[in-house]
C-alpha positions as a Markdown table, in Angstrom:
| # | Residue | x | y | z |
|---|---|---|---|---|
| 1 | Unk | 36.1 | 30.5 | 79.8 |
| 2 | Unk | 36.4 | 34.3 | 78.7 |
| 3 | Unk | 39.1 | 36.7 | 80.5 |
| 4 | Unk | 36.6 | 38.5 | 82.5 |
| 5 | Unk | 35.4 | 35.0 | 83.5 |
| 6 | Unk | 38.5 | 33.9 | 84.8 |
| 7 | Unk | 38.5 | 37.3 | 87.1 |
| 8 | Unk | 37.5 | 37.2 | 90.5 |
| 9 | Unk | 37.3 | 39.3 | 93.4 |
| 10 | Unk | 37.6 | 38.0 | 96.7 |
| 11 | Unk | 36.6 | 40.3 | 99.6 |
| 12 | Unk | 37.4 | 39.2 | 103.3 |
| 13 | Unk | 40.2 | 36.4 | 102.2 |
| 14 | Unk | 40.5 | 35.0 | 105.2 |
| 15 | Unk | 44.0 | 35.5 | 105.9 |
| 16 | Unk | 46.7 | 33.8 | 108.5 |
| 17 | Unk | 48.3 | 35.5 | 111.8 |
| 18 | Unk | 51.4 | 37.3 | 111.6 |
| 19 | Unk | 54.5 | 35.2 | 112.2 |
| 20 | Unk | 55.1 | 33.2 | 109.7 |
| 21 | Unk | 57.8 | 35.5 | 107.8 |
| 22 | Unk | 60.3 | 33.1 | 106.0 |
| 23 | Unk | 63.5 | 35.1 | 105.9 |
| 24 | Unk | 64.7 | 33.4 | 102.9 |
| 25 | Unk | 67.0 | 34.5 | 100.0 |
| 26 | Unk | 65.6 | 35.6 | 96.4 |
| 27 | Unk | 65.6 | 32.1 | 94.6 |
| 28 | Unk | 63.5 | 32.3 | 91.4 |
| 29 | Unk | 60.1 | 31.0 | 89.8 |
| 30 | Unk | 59.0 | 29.1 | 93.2 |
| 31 | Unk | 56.0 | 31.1 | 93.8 |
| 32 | Unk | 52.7 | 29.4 | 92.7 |
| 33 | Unk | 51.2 | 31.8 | 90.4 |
| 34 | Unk | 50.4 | 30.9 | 86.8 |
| 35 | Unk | 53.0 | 31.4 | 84.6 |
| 36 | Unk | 53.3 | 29.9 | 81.4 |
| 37 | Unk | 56.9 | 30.0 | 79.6 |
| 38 | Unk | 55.1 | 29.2 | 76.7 |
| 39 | Unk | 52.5 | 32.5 | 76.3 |
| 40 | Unk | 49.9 | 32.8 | 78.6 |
| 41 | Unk | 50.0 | 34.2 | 81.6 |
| 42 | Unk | 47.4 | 34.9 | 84.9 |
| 43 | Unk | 48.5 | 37.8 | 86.5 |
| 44 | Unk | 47.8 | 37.8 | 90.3 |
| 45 | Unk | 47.4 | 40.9 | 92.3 |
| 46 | Unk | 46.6 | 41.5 | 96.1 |
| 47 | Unk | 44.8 | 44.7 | 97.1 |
| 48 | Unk | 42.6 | 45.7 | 99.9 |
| 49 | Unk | 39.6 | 48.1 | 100.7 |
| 50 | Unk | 38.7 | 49.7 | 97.0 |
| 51 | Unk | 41.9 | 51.3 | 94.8 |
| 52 | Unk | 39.9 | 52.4 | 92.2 |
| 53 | Unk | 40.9 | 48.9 | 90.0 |
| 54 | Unk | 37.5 | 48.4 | 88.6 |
| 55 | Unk | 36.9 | 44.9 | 86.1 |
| 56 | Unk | 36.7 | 47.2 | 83.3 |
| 57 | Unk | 40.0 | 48.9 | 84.0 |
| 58 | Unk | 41.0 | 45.6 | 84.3 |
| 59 | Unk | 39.7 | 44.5 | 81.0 |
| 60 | Unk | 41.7 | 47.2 | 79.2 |
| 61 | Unk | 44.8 | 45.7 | 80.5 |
| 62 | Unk | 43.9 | 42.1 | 79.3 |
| 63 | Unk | 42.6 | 43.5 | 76.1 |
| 64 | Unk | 45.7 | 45.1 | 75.0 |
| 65 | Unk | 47.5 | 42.3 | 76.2 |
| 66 | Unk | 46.9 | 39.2 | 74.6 |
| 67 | Unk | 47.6 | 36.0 | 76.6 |
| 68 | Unk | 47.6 | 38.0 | 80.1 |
| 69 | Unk | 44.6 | 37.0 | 82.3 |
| 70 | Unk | 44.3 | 39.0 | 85.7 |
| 71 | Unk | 42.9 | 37.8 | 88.7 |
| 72 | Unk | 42.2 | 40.5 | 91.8 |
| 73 | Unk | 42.0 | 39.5 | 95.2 |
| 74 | Unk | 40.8 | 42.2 | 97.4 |
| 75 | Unk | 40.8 | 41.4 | 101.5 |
| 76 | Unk | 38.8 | 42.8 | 103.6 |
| 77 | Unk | 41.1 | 45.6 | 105.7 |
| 78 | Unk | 44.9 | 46.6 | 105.6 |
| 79 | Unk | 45.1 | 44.7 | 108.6 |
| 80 | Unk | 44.4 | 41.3 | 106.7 |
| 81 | Unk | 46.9 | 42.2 | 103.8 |
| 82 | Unk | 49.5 | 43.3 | 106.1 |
| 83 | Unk | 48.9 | 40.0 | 108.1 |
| 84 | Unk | 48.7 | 37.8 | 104.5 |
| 85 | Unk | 51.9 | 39.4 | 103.2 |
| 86 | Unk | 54.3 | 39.1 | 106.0 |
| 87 | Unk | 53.2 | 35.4 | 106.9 |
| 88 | Unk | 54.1 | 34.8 | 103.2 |
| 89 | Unk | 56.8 | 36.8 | 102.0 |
| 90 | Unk | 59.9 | 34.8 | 100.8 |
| 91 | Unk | 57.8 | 31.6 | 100.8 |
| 92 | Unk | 54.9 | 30.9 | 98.6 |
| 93 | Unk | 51.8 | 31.7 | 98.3 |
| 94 | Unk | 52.0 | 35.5 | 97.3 |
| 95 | Unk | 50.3 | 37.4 | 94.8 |
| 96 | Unk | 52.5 | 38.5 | 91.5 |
| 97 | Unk | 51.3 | 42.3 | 92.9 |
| 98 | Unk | 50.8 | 42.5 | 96.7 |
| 99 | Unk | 49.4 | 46.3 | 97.6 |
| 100 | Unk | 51.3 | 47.1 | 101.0 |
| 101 | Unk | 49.9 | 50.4 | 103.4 |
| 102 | Unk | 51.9 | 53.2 | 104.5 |
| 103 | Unk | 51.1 | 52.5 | 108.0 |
| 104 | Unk | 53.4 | 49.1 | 107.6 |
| 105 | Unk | 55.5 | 50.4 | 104.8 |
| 106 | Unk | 58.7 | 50.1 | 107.0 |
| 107 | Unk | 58.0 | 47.3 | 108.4 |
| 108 | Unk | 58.3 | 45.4 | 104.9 |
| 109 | Unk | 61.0 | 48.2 | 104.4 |
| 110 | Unk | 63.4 | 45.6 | 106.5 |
| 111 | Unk | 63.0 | 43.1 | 103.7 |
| 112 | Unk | 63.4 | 45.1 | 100.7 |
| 113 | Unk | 65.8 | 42.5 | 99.2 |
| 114 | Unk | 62.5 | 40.1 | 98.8 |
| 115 | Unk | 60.8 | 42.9 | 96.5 |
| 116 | Unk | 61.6 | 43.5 | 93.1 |
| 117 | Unk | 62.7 | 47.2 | 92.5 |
| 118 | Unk | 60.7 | 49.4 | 90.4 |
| 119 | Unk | 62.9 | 49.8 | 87.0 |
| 120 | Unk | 65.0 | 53.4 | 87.6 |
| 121 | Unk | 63.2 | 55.1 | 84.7 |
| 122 | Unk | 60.4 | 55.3 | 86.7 |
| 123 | Unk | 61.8 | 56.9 | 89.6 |
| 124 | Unk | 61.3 | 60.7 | 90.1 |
| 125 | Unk | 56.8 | 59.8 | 89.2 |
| 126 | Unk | 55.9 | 59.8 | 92.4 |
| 127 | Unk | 55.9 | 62.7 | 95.0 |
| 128 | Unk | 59.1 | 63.0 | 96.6 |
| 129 | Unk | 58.2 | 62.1 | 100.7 |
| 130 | Unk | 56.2 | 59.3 | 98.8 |
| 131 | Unk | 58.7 | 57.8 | 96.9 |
| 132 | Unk | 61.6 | 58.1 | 100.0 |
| 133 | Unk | 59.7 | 56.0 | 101.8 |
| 134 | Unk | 59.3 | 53.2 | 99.7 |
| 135 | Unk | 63.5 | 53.6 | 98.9 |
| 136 | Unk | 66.2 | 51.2 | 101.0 |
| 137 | Unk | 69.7 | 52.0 | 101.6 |
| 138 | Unk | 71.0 | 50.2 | 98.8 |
| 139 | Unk | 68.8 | 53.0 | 96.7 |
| 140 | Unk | 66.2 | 50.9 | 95.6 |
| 141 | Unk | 62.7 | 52.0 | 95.0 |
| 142 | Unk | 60.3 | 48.8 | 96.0 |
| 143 | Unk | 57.0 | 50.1 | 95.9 |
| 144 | Unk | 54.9 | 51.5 | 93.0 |
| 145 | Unk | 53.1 | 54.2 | 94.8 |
| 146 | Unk | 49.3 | 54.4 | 94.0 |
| 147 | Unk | 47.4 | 57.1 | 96.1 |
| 148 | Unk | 48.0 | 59.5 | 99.3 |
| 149 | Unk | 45.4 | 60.6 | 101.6 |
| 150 | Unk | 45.3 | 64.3 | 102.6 |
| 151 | Unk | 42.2 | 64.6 | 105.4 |
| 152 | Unk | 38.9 | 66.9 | 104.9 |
| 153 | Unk | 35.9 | 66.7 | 107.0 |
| 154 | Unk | 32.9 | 65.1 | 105.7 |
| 155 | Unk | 30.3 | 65.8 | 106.9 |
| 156 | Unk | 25.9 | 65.6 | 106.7 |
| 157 | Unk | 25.0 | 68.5 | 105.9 |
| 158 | Unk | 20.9 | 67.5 | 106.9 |
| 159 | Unk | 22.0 | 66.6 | 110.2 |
| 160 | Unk | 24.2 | 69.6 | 110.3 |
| 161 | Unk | 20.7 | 71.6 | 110.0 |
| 162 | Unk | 18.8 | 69.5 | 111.9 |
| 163 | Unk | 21.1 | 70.4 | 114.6 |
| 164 | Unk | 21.3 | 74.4 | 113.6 |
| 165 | Unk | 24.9 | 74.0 | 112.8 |
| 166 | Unk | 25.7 | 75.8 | 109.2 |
| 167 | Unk | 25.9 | 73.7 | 106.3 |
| 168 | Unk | 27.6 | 75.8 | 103.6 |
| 169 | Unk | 30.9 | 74.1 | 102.8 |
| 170 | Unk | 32.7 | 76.8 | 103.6 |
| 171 | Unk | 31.1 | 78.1 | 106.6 |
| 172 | Unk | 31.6 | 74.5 | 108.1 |
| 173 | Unk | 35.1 | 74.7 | 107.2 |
| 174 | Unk | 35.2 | 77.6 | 109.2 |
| 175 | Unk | 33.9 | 75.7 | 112.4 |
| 176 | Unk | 37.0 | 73.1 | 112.2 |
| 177 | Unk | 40.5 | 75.0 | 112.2 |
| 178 | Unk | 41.7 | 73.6 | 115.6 |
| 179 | Unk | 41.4 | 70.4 | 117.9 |
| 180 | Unk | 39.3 | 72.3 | 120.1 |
| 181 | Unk | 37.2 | 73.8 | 117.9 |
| 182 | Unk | 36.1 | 69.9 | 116.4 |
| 183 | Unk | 35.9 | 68.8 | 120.2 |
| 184 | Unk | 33.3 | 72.0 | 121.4 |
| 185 | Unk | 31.0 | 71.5 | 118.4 |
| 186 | Unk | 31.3 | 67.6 | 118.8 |
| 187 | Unk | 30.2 | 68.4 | 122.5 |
| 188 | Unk | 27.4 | 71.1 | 121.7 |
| 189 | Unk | 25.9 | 68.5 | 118.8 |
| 190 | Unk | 25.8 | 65.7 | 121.3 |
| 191 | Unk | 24.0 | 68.1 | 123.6 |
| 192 | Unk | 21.5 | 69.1 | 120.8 |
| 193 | Unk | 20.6 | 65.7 | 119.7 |
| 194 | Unk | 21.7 | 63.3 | 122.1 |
| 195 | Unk | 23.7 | 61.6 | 119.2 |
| 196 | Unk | 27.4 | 61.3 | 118.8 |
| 197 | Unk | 29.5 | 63.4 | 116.0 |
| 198 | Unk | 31.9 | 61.4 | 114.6 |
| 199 | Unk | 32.1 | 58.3 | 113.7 |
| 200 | Unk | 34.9 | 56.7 | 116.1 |
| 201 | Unk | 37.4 | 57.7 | 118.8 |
| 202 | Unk | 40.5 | 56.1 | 116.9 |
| 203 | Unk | 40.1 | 58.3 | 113.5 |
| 204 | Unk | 41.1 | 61.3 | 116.2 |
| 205 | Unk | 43.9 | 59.3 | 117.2 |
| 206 | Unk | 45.0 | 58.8 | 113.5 |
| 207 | Unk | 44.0 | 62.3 | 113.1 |
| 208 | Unk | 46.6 | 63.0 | 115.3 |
| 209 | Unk | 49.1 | 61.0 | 114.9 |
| 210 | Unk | 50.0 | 61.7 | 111.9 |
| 211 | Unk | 50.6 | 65.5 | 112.5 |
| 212 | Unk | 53.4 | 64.1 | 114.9 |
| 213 | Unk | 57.1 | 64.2 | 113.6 |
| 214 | Unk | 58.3 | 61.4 | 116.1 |
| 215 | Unk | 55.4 | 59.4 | 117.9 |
| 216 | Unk | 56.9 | 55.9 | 118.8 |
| 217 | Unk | 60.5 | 55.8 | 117.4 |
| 218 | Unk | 62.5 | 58.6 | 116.8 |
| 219 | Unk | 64.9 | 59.5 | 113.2 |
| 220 | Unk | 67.5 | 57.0 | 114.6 |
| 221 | Unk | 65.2 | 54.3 | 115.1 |
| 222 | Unk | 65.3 | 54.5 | 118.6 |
| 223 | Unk | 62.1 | 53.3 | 120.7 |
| 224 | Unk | 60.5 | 56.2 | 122.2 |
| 225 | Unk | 56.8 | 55.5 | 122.6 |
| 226 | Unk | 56.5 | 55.3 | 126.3 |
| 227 | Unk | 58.5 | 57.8 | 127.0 |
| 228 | Unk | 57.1 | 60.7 | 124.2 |
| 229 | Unk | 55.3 | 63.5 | 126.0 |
| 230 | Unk | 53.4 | 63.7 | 122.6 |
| 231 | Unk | 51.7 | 60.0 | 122.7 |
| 232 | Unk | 50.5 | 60.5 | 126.3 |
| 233 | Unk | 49.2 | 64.1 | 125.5 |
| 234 | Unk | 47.6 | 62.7 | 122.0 |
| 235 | Unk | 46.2 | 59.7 | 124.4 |
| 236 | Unk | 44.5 | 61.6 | 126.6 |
| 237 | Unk | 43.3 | 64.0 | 124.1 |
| 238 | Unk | 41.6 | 61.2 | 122.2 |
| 239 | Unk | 40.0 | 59.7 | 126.2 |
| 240 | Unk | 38.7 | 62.9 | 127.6 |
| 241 | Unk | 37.2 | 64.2 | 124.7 |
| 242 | Unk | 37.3 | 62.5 | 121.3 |
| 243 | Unk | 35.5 | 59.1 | 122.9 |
| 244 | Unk | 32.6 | 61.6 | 124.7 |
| 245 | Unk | 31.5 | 62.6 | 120.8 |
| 246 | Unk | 32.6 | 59.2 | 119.3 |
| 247 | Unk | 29.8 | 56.8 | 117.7 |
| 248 | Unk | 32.6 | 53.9 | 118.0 |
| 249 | Unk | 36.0 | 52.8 | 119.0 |
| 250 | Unk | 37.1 | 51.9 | 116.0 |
| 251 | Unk | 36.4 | 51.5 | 112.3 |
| 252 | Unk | 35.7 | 48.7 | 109.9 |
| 253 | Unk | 33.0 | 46.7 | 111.9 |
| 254 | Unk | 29.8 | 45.6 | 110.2 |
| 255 | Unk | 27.7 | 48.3 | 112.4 |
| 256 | Unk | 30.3 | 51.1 | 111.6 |
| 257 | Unk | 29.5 | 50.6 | 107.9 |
| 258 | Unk | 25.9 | 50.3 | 107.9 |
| 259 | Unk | 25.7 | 53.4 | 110.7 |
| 260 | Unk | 27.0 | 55.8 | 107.3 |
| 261 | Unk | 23.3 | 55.5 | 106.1 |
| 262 | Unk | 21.5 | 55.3 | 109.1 |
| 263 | Unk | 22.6 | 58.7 | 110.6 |
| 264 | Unk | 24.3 | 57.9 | 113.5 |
| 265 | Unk | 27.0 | 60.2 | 113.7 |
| 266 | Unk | 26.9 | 63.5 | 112.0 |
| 267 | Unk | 31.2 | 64.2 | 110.4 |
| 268 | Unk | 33.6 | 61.5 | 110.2 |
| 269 | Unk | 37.6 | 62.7 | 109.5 |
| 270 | Unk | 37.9 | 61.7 | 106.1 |
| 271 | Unk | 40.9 | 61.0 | 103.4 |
| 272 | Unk | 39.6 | 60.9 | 99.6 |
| 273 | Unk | 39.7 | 56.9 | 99.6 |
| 274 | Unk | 36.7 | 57.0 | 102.5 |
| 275 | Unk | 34.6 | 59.0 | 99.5 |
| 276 | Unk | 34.0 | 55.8 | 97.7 |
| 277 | Unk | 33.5 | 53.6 | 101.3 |
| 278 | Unk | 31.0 | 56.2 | 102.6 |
| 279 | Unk | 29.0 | 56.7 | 98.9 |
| 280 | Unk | 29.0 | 52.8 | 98.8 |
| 281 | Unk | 28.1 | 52.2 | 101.9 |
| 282 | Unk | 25.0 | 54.7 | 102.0 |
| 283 | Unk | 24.2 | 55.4 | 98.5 |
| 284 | Unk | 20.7 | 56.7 | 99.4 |
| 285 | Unk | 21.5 | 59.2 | 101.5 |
| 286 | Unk | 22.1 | 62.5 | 99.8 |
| 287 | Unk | 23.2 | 64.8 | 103.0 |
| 288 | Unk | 26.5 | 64.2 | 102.7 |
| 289 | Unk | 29.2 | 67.2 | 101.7 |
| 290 | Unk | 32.7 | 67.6 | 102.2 |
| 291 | Unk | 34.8 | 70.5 | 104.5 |
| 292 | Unk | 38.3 | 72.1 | 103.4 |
| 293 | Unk | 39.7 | 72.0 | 106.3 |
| 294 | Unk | 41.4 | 69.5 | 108.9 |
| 295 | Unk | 41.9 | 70.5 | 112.5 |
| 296 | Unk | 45.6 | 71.3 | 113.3 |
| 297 | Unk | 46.2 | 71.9 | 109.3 |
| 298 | Unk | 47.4 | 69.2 | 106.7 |
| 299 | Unk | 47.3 | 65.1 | 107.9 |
| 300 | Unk | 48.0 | 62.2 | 105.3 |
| 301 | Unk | 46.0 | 59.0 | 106.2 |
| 302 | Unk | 47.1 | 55.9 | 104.5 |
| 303 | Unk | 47.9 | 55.4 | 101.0 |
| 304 | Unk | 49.3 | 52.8 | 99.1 |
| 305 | Unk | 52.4 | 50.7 | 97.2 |
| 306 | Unk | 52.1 | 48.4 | 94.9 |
| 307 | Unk | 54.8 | 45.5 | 95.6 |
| 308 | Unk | 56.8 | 42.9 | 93.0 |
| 309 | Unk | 57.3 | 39.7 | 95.4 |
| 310 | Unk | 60.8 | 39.1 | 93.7 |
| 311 | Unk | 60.4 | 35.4 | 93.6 |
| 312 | Unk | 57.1 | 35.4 | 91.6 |
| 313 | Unk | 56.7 | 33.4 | 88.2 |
| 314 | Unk | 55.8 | 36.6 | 86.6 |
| 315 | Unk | 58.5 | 39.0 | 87.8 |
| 316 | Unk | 58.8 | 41.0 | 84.7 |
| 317 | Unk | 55.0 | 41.0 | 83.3 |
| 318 | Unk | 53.9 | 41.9 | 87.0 |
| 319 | Unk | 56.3 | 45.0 | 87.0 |
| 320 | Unk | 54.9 | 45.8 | 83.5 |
| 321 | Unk | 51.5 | 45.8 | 84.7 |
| 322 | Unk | 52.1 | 47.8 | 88.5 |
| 323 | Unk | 53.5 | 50.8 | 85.9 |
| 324 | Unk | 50.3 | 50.7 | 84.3 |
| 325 | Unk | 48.3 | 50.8 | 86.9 |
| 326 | Unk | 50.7 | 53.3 | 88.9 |
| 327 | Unk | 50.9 | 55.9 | 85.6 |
| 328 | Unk | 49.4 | 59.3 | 86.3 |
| 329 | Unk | 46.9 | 58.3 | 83.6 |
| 330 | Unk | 45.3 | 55.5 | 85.4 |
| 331 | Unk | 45.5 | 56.8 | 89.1 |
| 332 | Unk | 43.8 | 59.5 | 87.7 |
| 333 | Unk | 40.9 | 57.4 | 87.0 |
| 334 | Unk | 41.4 | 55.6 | 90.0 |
| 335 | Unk | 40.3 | 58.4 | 91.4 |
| 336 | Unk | 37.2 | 59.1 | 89.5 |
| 337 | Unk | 36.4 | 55.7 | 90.6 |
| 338 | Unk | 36.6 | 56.0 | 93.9 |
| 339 | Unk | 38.7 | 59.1 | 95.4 |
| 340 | Unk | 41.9 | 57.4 | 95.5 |
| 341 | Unk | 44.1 | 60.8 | 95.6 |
| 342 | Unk | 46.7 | 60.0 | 93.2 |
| 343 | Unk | 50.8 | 60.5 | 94.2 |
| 344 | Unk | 51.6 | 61.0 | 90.8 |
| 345 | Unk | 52.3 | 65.1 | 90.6 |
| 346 | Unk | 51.7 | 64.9 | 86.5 |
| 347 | Unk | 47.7 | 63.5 | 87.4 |
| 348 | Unk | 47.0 | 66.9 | 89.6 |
| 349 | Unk | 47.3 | 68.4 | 85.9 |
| 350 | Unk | 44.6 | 66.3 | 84.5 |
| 351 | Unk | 41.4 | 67.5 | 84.2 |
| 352 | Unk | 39.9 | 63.8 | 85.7 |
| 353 | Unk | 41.3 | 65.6 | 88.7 |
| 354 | Unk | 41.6 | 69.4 | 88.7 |
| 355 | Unk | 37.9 | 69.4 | 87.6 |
| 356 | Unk | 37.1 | 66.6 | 89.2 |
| 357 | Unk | 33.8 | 67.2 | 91.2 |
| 358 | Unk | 31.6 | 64.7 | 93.5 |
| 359 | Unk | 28.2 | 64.3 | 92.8 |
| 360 | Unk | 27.4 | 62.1 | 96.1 |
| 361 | Unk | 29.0 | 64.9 | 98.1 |
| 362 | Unk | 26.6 | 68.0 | 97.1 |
| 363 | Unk | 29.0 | 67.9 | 93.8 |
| 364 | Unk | 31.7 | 69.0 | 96.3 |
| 365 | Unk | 35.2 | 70.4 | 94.2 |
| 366 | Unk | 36.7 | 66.8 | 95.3 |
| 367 | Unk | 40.2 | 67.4 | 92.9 |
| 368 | Unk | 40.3 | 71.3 | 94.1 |
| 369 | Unk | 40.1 | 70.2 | 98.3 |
| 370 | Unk | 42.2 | 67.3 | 97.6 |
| 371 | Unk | 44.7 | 69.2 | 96.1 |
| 372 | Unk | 44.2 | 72.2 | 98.9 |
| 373 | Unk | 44.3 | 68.9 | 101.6 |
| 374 | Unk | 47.8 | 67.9 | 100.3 |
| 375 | Unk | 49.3 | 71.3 | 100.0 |
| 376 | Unk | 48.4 | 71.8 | 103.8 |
| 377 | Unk | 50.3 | 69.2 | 105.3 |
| 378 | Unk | 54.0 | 69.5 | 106.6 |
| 379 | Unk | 54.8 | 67.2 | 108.4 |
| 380 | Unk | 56.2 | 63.6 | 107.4 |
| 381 | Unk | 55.8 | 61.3 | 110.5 |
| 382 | Unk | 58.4 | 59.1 | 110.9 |
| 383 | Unk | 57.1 | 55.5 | 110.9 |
| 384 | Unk | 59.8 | 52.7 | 112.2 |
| 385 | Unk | 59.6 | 49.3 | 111.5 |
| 386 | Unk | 57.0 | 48.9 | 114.6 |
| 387 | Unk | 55.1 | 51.7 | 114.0 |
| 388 | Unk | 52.0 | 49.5 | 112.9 |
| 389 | Unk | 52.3 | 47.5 | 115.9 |
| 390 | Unk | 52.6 | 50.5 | 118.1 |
| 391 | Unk | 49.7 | 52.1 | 116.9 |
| 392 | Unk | 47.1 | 49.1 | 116.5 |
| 393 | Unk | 48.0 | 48.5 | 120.1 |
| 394 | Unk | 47.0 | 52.3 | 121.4 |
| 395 | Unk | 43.8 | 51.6 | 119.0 |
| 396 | Unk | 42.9 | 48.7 | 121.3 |
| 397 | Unk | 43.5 | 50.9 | 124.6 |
| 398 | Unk | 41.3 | 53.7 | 123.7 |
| 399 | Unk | 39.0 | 50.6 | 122.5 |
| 400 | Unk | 38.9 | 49.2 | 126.1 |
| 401 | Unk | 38.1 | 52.8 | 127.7 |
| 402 | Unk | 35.3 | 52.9 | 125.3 |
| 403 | Unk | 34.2 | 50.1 | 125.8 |
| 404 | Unk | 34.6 | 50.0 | 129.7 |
| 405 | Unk | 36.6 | 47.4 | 130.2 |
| 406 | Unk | 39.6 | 50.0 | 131.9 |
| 407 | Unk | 40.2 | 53.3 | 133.1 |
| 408 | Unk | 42.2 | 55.5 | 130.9 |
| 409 | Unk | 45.3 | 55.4 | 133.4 |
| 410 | Unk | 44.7 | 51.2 | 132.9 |
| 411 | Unk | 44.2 | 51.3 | 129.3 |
| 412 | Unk | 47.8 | 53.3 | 129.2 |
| 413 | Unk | 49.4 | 51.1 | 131.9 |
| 414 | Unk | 48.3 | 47.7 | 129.3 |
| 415 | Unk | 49.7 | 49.7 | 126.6 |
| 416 | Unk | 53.0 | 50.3 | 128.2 |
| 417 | Unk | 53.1 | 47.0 | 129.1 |
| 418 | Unk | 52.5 | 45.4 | 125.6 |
| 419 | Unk | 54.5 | 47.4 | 123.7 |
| 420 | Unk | 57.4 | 47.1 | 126.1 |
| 421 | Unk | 57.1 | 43.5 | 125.0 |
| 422 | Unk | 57.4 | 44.3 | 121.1 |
């Protein structure tokens, strides 16, 4: 059986509830990966959604390393690998590369001592805010950081028309500068066409949220949620007028994904990872362009680490191959495969991503608004240990007011409730 063979992708792995975290110690060579003492060697590695890790990137890899087979396993959402790695973290069962999101960063942050640290020449790649995150008290950096996610618009530019709205990039960047301003053309597009604007309710909350300093714990790791003027205003922001111009709740469902082609919403809020989702998911439709702007100014949505489980069989050939993969070089094409923004500084150099240009999105200056998107934000939210819990929770609350299961003042009241409870 050839390498390429050998090389699967598995999307939707279907994954384990959180819970299952065995706290133990670092003991050595008990994972159950493939390692052979004796020369080869299947690499494992755990990603989800698309990072830009195509079989033929891949292949390079394997070619230029003899013996070394690599297997990808892709789930589904970040919810199913953040559920995966903490049911399985310091037992078996992990991948020799497990790709963590920011959103739940911290969380694993509280058991750095299971992670392999990234070698110390390494450190100082990766932007500064990006690489802090990822580094525990003791100093050591435990995530390989892969891409950041400064926000655009995105937006059809033939429904845009349709709807006499201007369509020039920059004229439509123009319409965006402010909360309000999204929320009255939302609201004047629904009244045109009877259709929604954007694509869900909750991309306004993450919109948002991550313009907040402090949301639900503060810089000393105190619990504020409940009590944070900012959650309640953000809360009823997103009620009283993001779900009025919202196509969905949430994202990630099977109609969400087929509704990018069938024009059911006009602009979705949009990190440079949801290029390749959106071009995937509606690769017929040729109306789509993309904004330089994001209301309120900068917001970073998602992005990724590459993790070392430290009691893999393959500890050292794993860490070998998350540099690769993590080098300027590569997350540059990353991002010519799918938009993955790199958080390598040295890639923004590269012409793969200065020059870089989108040919789905009305050959939109992809590299030059990314780059513009990431200058723009200033503010690094603070995200404790239960920020992902904290946050998937409000999801669901605005979920049940959109779906009409509670009021807004019973959504927040559950939400209180829950959360009081983590």
């Amino acid at each position: 059986m050839t390498h390429r063979a050998l090389r699967r992708t598995l999307a939707g792995v279907a994954l384990a509830s959180v819970g299952g975290l065995v706290l133990a110690g670092c003991t050595g060579g008990n994972g159950d990966g493939g390692g052979d003492a004796g020369g080869d060697i299947e690499l494992t590695i755990a990603t989800f959604n698309d990072f830009g890790y195509s079989d033929e990137l891949l292949q390079e890899y394997e070619d230029a390393h003899p013996g070394v087979t690599i297997v990808h396993n892709r789930a589904a959402t970040s919810n199913d690998a953040r559920a995966n790695f903490f049911q399985k973290l310091g037992n078996t069962g992990l991948a020799d590369i497990e790709a963590i999101e920011i959103d739940w960063l911290a969380e694993g942050m509280q058991y750095s001592d299971l992670l392999a640290p990234v070698p110390d020449d390494l450190k100082g790649r990766w932007l500064d805010w990006k690489e802090a995150a990822a580094t525990d008290a003791e100093g050591n950096l435990i995530g390989y950081g892969t891409d950041i996610g400064p926000q655009a618009v995105c937006y059809r530019a033939d429904l845009f028309e349709a709807a006499g709205l201007p369509t020039d990039r920059e004229e439509v960047a123009g319409l965006f500068t402010t909360w309000d301003d999204l929320f009255a053309v939302g609201a004047e597009y629904k009244e045109k066409t009877g259709k929604p604007f954007l694509d869900s309710a909750n991309s306004i909350l993450q919109g948002l949220a991550n313009q907040l300093e402090e949301t639900y714990e503060d810089a000393d790791g105190n619990v504020i949620a409940t009590e944070n003027p900012d959650v309640r205003e953000m809360f009823d922001t997103v009620i009283e007028k993001g779900v009025p111009i919202s196509a969905y709740a949430g994202q990630w469902s099977e109609d969400w994904y087929a509704s990018m082609a069938n024009g059911e919403f006009a602009a979705m809020l949009c990190p440079p990872w949801m290029h390749g989702i959106i071009s995937g998911e509606a690769p017929d439709v040729t109306g789509w362009d993309i904004a330089d702007v994001f209301p309120g100014g900068g917001s970073n949505w998602g992005g990724s680490y590459l993790t070392i489980p430290a009691n893999g069989d393959n500890v050292e050939a794993a860490q070998e191959l998350a540099d690769w993969l993590t080098s300027p070089e590569i997350q540059a094409r990353a991002f010519a495969n799918v938009g993955a923004f790199p958080s390598q500084p040295d890639a923004y150099e590269m012409t793969e991503v200065s020059d870089a240009t989108n040919e789905y999105f009305n050959d939109a200056p992809v590299g030059e608004i990314n780059s513009n998107r990431a200058a723009a934000i200033t503010v690094t939210p603070i995200k404790g240990p239960k920020y992902f819990q904290f946050h998937e929770a409000l999801n669901q609350a605005v979920t049940r007011v959109f779906d009409g299961l509670e009021t807004p003042e019973e959504a927040w009241d559950s939400w209180v409730t829950e959360v009081s409870a983590f």
